[in-house]
mmCIF file as gemmi writes it, N, C-alpha and C atoms, coordinates in Angstrom:
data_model
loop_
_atom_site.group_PDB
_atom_site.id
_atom_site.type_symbol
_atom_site.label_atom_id
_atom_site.label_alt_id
_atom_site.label_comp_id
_atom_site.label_asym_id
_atom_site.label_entity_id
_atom_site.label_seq_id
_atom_site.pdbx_PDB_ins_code
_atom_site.Cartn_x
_atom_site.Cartn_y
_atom_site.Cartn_z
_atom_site.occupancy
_atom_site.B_iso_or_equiv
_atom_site.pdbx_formal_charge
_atom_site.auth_seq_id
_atom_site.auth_asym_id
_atom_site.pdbx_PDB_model_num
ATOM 1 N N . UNK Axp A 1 ? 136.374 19.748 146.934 1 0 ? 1 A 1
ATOM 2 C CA . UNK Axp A 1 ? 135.863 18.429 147.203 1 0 ? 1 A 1
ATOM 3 C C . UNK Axp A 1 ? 136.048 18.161 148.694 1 0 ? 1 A 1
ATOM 4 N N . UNK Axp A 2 ? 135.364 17.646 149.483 1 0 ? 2 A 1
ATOM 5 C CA . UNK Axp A 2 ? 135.33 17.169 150.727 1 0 ? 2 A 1
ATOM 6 C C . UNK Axp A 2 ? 134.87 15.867 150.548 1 0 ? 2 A 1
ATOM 7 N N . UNK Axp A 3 ? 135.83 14.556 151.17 1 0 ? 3 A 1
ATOM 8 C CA . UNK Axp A 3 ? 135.669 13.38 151.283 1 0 ? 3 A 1
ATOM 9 C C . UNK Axp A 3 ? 135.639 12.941 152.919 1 0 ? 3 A 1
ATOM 10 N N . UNK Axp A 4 ? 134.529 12.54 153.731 1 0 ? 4 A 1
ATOM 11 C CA . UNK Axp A 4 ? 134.878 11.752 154.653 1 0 ? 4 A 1
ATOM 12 C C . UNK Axp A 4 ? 134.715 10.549 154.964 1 0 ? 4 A 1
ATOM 13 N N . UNK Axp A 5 ? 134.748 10.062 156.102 1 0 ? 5 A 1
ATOM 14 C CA . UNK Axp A 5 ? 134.355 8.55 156.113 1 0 ? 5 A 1
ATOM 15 C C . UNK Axp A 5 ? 135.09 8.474 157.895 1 0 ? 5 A 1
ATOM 16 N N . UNK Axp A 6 ? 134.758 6.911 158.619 1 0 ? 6 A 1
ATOM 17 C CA . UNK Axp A 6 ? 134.598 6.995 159.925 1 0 ? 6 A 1
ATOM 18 C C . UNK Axp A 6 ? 135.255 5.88 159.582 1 0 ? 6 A 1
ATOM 19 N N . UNK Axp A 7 ? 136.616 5.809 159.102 1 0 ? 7 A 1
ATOM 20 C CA . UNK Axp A 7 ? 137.651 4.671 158.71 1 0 ? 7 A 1
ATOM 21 C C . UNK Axp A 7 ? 139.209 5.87 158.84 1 0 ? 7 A 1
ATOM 22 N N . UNK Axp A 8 ? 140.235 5.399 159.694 1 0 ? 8 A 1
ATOM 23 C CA . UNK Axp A 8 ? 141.009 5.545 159.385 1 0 ? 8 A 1
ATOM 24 C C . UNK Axp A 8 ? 141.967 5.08 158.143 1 0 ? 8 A 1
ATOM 25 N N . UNK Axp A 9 ? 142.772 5.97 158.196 1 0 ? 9 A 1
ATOM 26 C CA . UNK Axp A 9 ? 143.81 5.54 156.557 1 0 ? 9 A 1
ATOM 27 C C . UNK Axp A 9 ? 144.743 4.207 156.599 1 0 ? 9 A 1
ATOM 28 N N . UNK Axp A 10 ? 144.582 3.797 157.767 1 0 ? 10 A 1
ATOM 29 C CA . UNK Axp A 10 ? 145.167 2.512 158.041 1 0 ? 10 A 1
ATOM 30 C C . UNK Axp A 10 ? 144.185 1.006 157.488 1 0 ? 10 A 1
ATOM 31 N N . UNK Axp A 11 ? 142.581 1.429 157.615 1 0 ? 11 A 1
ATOM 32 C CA . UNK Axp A 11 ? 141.509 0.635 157.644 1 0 ? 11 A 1
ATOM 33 C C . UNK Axp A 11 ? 141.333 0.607 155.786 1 0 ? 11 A 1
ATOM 34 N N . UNK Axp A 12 ? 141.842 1.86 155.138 1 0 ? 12 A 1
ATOM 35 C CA . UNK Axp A 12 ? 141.224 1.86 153.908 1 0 ? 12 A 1
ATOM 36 C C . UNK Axp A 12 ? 141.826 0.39 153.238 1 0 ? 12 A 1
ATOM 37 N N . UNK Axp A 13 ? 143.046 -0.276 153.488 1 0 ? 13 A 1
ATOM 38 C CA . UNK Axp A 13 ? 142.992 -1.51 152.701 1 0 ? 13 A 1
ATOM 39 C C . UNK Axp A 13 ? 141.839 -2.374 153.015 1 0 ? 13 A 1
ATOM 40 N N . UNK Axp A 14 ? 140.765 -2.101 153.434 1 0 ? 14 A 1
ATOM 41 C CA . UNK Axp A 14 ? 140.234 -3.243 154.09 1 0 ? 14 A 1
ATOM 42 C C . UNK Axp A 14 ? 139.159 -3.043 152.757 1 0 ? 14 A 1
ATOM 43 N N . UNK Axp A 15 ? 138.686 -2.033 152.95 1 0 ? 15 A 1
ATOM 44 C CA . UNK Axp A 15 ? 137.687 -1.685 151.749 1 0 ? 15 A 1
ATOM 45 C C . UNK Axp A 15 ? 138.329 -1.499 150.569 1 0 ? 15 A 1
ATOM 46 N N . UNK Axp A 16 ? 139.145 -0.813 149.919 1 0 ? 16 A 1
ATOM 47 C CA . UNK Axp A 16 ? 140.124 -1.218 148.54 1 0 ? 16 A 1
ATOM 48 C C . UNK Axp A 16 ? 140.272 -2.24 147.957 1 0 ? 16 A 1
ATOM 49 N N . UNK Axp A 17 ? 141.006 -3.024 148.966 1 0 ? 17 A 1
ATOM 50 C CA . UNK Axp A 17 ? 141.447 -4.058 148.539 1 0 ? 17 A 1
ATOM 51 C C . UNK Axp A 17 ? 142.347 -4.753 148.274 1 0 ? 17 A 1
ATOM 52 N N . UNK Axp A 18 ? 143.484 -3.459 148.414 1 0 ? 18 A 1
ATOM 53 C CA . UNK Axp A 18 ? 144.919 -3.614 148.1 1 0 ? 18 A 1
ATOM 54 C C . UNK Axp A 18 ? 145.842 -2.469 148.662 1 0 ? 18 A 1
ATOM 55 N N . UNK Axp A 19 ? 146.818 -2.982 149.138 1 0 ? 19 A 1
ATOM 56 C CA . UNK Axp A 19 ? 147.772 -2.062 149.867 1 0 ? 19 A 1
ATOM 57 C C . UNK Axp A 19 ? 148.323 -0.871 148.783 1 0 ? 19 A 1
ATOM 58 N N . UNK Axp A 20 ? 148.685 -1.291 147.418 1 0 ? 20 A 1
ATOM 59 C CA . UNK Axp A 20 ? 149.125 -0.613 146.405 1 0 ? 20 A 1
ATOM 60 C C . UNK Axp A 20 ? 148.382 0.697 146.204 1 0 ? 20 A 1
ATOM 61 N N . UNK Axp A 21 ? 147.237 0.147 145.842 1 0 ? 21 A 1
ATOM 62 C CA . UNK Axp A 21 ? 145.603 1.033 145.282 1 0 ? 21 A 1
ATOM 63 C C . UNK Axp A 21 ? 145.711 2.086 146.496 1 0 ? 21 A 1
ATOM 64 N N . UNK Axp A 22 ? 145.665 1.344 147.792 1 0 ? 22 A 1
ATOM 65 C CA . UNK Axp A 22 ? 145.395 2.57 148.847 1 0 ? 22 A 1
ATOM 66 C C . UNK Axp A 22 ? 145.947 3.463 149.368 1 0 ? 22 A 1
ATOM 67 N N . UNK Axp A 23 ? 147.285 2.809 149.015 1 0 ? 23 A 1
ATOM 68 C CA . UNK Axp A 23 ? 148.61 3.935 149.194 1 0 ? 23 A 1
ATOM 69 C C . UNK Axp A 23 ? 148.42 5.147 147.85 1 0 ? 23 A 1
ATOM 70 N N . UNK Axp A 24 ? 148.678 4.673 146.928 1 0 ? 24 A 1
ATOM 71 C CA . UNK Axp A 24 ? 148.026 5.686 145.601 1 0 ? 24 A 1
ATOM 72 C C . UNK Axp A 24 ? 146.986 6.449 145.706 1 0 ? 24 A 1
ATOM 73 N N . UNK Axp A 25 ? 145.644 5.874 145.931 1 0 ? 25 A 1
ATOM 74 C CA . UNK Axp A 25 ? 144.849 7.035 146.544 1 0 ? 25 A 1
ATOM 75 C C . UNK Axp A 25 ? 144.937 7.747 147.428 1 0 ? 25 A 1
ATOM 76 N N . UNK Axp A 26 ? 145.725 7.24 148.285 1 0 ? 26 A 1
ATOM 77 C CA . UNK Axp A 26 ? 145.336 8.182 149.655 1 0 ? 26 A 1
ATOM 78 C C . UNK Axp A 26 ? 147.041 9.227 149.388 1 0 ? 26 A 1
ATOM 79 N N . UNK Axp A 27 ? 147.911 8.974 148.51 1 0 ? 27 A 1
ATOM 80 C CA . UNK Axp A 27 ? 148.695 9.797 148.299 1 0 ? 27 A 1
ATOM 81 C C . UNK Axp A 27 ? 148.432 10.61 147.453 1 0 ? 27 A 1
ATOM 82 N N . UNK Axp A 28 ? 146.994 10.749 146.841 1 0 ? 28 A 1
ATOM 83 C CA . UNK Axp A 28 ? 146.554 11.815 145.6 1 0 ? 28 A 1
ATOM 84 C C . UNK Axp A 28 ? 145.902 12.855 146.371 1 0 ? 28 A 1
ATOM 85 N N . UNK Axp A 29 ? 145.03 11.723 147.195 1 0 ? 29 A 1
ATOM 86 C CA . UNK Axp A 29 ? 143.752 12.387 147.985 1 0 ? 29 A 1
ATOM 87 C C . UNK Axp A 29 ? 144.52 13.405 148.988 1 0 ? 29 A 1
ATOM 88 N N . UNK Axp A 30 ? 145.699 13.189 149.734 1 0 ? 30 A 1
ATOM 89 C CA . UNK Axp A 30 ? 146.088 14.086 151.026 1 0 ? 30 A 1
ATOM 90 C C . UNK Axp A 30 ? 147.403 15.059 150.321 1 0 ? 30 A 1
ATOM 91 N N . UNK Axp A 31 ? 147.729 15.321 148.79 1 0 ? 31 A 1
ATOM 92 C CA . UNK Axp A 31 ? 148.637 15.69 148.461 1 0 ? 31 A 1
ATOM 93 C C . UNK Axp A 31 ? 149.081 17.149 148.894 1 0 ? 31 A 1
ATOM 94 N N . UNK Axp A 32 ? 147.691 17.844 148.918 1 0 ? 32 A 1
ATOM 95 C CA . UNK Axp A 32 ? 147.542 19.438 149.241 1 0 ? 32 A 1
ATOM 96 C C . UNK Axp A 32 ? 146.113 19.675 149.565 1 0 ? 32 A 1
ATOM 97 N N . UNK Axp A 33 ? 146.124 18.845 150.753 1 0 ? 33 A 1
ATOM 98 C CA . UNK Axp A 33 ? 144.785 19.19 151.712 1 0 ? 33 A 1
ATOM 99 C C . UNK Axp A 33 ? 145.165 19.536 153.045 1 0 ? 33 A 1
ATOM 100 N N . UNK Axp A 34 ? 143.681 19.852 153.94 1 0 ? 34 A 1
ATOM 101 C CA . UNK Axp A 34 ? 143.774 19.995 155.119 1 0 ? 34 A 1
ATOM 102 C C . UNK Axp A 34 ? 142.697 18.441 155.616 1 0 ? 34 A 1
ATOM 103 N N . UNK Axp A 35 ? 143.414 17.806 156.867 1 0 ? 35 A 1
ATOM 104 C CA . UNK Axp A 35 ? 142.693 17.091 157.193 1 0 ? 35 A 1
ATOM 105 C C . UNK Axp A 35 ? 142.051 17.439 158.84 1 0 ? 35 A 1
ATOM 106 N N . UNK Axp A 36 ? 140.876 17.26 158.801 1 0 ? 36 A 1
ATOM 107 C CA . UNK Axp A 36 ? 140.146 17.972 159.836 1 0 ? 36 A 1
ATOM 108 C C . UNK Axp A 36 ? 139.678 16.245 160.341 1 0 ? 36 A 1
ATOM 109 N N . UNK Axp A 37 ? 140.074 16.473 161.814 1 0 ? 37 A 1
ATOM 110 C CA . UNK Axp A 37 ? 139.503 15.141 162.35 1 0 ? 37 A 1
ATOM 111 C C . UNK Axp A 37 ? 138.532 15.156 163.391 1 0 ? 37 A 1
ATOM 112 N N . UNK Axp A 38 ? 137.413 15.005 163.515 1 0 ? 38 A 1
ATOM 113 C CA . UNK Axp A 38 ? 136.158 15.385 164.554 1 0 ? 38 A 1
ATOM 114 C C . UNK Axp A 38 ? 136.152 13.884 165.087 1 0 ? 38 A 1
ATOM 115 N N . UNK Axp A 39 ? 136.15 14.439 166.551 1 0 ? 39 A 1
ATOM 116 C CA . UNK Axp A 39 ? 136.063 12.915 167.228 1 0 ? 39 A 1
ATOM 117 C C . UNK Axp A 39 ? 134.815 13.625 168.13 1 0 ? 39 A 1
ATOM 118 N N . UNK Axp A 40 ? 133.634 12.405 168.348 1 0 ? 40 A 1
ATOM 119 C CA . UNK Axp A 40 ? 132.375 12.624 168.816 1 0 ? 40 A 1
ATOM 120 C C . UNK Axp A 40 ? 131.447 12.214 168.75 1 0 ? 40 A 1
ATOM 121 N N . UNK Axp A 41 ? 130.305 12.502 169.407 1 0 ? 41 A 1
ATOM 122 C CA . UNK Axp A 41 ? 129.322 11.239 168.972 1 0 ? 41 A 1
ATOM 123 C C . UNK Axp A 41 ? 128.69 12.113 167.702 1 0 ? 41 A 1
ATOM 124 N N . UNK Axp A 42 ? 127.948 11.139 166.455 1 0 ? 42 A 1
ATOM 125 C CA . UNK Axp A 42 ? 127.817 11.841 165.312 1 0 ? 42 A 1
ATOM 126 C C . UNK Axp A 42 ? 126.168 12.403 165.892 1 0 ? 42 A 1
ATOM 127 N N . UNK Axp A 43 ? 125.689 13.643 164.959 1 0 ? 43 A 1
ATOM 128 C CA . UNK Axp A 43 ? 124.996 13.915 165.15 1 0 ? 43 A 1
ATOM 129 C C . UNK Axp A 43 ? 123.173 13.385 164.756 1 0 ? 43 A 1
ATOM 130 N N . UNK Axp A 44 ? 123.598 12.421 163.696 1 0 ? 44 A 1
ATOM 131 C CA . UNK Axp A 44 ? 122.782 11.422 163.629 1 0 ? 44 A 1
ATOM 132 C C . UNK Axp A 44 ? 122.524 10.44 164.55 1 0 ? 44 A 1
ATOM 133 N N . UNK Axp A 45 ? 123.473 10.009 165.483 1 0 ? 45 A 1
ATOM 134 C CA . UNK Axp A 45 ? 123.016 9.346 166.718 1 0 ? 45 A 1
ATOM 135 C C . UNK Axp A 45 ? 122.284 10.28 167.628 1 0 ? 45 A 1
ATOM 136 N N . UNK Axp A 46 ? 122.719 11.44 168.092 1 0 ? 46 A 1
ATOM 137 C CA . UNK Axp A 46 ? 122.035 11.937 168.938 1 0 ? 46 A 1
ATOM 138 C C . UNK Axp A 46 ? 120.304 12.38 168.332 1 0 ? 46 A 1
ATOM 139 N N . UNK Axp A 47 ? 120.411 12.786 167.045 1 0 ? 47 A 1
ATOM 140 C CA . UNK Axp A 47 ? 119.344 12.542 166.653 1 0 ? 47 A 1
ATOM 141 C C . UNK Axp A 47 ? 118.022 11.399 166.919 1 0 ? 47 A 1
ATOM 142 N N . UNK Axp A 48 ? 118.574 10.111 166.75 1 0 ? 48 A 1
ATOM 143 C CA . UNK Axp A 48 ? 117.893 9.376 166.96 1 0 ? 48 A 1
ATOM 144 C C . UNK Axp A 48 ? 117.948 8.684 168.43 1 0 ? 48 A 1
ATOM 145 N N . UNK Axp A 49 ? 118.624 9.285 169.484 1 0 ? 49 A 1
ATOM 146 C CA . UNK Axp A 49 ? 118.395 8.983 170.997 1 0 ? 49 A 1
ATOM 147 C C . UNK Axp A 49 ? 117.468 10.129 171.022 1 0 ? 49 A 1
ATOM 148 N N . UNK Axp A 50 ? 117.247 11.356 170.604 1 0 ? 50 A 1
ATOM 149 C CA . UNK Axp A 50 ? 116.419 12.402 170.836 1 0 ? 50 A 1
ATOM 150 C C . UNK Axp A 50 ? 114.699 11.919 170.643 1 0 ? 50 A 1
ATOM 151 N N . UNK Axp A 51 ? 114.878 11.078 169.468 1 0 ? 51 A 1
ATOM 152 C CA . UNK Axp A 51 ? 113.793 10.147 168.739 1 0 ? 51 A 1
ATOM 153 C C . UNK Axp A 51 ? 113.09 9.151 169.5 1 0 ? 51 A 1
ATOM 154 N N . UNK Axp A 52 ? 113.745 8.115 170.031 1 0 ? 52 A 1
ATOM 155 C CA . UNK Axp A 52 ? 113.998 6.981 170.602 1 0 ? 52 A 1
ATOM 156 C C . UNK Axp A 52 ? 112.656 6.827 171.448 1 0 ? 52 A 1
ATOM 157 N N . UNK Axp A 53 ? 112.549 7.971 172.316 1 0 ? 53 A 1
ATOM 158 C CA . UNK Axp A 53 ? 111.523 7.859 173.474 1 0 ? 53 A 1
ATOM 159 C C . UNK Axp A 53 ? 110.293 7.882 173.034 1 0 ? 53 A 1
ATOM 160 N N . UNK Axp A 54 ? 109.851 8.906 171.654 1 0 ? 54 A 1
ATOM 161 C CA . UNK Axp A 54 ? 108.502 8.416 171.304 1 0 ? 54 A 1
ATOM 162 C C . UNK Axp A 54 ? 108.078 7.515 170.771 1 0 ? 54 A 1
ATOM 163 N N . UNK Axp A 55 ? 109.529 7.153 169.839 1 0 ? 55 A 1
ATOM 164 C CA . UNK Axp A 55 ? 109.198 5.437 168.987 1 0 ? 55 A 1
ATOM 165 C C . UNK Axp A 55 ? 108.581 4.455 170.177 1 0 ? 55 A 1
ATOM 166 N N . UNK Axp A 56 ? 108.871 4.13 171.214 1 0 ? 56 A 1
ATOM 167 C CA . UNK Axp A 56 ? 109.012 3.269 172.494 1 0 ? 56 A 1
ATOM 168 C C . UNK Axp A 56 ? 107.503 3.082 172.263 1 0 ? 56 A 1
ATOM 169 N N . UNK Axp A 57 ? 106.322 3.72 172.056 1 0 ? 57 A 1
ATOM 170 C CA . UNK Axp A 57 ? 105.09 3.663 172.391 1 0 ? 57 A 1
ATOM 171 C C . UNK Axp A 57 ? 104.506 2.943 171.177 1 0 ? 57 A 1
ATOM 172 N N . UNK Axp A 58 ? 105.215 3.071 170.065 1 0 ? 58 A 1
ATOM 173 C CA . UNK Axp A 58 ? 104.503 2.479 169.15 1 0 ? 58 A 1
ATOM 174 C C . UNK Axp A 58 ? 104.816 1.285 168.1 1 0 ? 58 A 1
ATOM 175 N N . UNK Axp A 59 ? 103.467 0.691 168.064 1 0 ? 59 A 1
ATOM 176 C CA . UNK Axp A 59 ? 103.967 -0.515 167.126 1 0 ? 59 A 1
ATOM 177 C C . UNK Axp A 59 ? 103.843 -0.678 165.944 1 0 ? 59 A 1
ATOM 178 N N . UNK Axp A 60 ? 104.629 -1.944 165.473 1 0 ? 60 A 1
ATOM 179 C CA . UNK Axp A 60 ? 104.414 -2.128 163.708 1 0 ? 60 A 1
ATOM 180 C C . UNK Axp A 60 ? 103.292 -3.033 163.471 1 0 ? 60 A 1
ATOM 181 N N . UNK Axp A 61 ? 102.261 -2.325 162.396 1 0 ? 61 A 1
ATOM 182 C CA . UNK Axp A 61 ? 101.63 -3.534 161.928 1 0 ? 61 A 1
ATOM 183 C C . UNK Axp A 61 ? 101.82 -4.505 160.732 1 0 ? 61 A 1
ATOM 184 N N . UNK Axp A 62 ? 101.501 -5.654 160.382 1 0 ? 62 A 1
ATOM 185 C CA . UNK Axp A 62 ? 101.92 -6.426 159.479 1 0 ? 62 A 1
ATOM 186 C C . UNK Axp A 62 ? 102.149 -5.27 157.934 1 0 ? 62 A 1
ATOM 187 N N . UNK Axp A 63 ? 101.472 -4.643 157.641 1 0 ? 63 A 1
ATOM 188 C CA . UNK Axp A 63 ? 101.343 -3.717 156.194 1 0 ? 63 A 1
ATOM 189 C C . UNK Axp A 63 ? 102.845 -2.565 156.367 1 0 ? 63 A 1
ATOM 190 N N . UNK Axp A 64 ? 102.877 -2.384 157.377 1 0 ? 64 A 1
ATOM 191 C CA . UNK Axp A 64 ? 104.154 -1.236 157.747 1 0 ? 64 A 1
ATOM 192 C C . UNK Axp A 64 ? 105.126 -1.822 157.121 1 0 ? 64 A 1
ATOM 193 N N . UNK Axp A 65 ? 105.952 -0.913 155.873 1 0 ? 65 A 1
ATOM 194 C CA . UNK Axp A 65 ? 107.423 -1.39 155.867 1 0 ? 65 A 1
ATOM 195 C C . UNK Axp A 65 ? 108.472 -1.393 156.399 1 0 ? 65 A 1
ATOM 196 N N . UNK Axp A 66 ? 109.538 -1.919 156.839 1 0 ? 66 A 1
ATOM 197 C CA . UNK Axp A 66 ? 110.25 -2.073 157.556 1 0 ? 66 A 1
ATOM 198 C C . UNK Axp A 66 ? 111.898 -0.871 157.179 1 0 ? 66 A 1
ATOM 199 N N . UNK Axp A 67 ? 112.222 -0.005 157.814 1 0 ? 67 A 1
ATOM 200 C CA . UNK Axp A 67 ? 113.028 1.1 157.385 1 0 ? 67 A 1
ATOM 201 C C . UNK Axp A 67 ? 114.189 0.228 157.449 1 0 ? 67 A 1
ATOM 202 N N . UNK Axp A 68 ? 115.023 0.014 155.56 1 0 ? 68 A 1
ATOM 203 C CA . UNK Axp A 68 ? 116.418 -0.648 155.63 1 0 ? 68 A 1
ATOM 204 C C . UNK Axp A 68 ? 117.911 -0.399 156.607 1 0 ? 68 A 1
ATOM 205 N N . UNK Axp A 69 ? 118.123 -1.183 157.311 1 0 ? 69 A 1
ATOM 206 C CA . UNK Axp A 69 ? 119.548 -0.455 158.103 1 0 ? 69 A 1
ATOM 207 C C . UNK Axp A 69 ? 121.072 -0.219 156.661 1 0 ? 69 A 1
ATOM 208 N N . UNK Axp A 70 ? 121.342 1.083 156.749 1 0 ? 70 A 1
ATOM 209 C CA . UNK Axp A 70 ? 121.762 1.647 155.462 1 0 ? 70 A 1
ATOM 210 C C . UNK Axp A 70 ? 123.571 1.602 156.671 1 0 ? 70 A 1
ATOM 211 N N . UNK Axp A 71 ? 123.692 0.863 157.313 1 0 ? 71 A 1
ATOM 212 C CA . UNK Axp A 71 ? 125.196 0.669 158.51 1 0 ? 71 A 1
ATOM 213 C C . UNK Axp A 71 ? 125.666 1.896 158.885 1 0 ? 71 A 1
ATOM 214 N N . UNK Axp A 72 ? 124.696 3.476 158.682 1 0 ? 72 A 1
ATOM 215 C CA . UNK Axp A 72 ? 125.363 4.126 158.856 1 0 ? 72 A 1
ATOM 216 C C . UNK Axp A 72 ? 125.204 4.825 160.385 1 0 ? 72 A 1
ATOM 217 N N . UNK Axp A 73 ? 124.053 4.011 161.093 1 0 ? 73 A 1
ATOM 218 C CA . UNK Axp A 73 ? 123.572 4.294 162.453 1 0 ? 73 A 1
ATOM 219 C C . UNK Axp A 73 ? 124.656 3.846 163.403 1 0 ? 73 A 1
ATOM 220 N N . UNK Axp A 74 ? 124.723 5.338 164.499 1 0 ? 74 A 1
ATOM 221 C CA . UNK Axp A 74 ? 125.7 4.784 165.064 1 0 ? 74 A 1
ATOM 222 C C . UNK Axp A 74 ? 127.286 5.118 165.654 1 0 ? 74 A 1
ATOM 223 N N . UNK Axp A 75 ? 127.403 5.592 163.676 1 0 ? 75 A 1
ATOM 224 C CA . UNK Axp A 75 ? 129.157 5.207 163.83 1 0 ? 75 A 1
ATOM 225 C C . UNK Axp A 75 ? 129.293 6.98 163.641 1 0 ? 75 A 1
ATOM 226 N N . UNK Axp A 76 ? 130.699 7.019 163.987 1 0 ? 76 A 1
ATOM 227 C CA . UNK Axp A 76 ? 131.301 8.268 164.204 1 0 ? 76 A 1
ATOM 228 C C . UNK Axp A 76 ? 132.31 9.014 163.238 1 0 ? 76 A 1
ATOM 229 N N . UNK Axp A 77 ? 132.775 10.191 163.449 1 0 ? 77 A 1
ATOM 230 C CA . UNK Axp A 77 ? 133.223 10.54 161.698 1 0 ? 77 A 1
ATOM 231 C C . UNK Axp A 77 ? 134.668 10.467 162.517 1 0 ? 77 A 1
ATOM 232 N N . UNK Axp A 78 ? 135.576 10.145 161.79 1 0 ? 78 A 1
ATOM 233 C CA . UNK Axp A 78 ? 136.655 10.393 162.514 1 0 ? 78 A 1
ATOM 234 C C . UNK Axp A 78 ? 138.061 11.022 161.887 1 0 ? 78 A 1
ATOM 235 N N . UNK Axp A 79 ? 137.653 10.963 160.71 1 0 ? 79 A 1
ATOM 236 C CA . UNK Axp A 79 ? 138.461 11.758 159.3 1 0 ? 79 A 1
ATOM 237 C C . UNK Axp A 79 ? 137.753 12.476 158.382 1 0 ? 79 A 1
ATOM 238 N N . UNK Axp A 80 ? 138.156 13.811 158.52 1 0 ? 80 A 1
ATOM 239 C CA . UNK Axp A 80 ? 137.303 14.726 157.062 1 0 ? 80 A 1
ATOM 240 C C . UNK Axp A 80 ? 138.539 15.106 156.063 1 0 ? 80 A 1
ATOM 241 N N . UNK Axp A 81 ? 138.788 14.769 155.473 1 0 ? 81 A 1
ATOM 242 C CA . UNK Axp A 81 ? 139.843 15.605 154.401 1 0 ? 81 A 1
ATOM 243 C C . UNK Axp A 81 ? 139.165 16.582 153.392 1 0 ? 81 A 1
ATOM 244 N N . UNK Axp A 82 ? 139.689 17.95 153.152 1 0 ? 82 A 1
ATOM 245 C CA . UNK Axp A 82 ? 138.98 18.567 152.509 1 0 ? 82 A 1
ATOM 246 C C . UNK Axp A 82 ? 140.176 19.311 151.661 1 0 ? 82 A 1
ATOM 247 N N . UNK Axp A 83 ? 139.876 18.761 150.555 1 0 ? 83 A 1
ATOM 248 C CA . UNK Axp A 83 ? 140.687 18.98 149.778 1 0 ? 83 A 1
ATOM 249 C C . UNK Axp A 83 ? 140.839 20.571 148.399 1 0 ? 83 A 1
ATOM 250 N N . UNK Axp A 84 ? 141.796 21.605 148.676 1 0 ? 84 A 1
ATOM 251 C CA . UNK Axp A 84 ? 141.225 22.589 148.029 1 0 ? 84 A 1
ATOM 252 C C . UNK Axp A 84 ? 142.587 23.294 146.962 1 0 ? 84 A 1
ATOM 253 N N . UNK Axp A 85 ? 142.078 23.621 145.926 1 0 ? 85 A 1
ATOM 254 C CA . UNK Axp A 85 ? 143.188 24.279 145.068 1 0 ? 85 A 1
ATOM 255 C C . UNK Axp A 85 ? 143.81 25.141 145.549 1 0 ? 85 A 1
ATOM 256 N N . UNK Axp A 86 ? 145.323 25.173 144.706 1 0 ? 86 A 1
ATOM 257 C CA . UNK Axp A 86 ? 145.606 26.643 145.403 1 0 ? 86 A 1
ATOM 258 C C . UNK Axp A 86 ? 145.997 27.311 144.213 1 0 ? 86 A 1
């Protein structure tokens, strides 16, 4: 299993919900893993600065749907835990 996310283990009460819950998970989740931490810009941003310059030329018309922002533009990975049997 590989779990990441661009939240440190300090931030996970924020999304949990509870100091209890997050201590428990995150003491299951890191019991006998390796945690790999990539600091950088993600490669989905550079993706879309690569993008950026041809969008510039063009416009939306009223019928065009509008692509949902899904919050994941942007942000950076900053914890991978990858968790493996032994």
């Amino acid at each position: 299993m590989i779990l990441t996310t661009n939240l440190h283990f300090e931030q996970w009460t924020e999304v949990l919900g509870s100091e209890r819950l997050t201590g428990a998970a995150l003491d299951r989740l890191t019991h006998r893993c390796h945690i790999i931490e990539a600091n950088g810009e993600s490669f989905r941003l550079q993706d879309a600065r690569k993008r950026a310059p041809a969008r510039q030329g063009q416009t939306r018309t009223a019928n065009q749907p509008v692509k949902p922002f899904d919050g994941t533009q942007g942000r950076q990975a900053t914890q991978t835990v990858e968790i493996k049997e032994s």
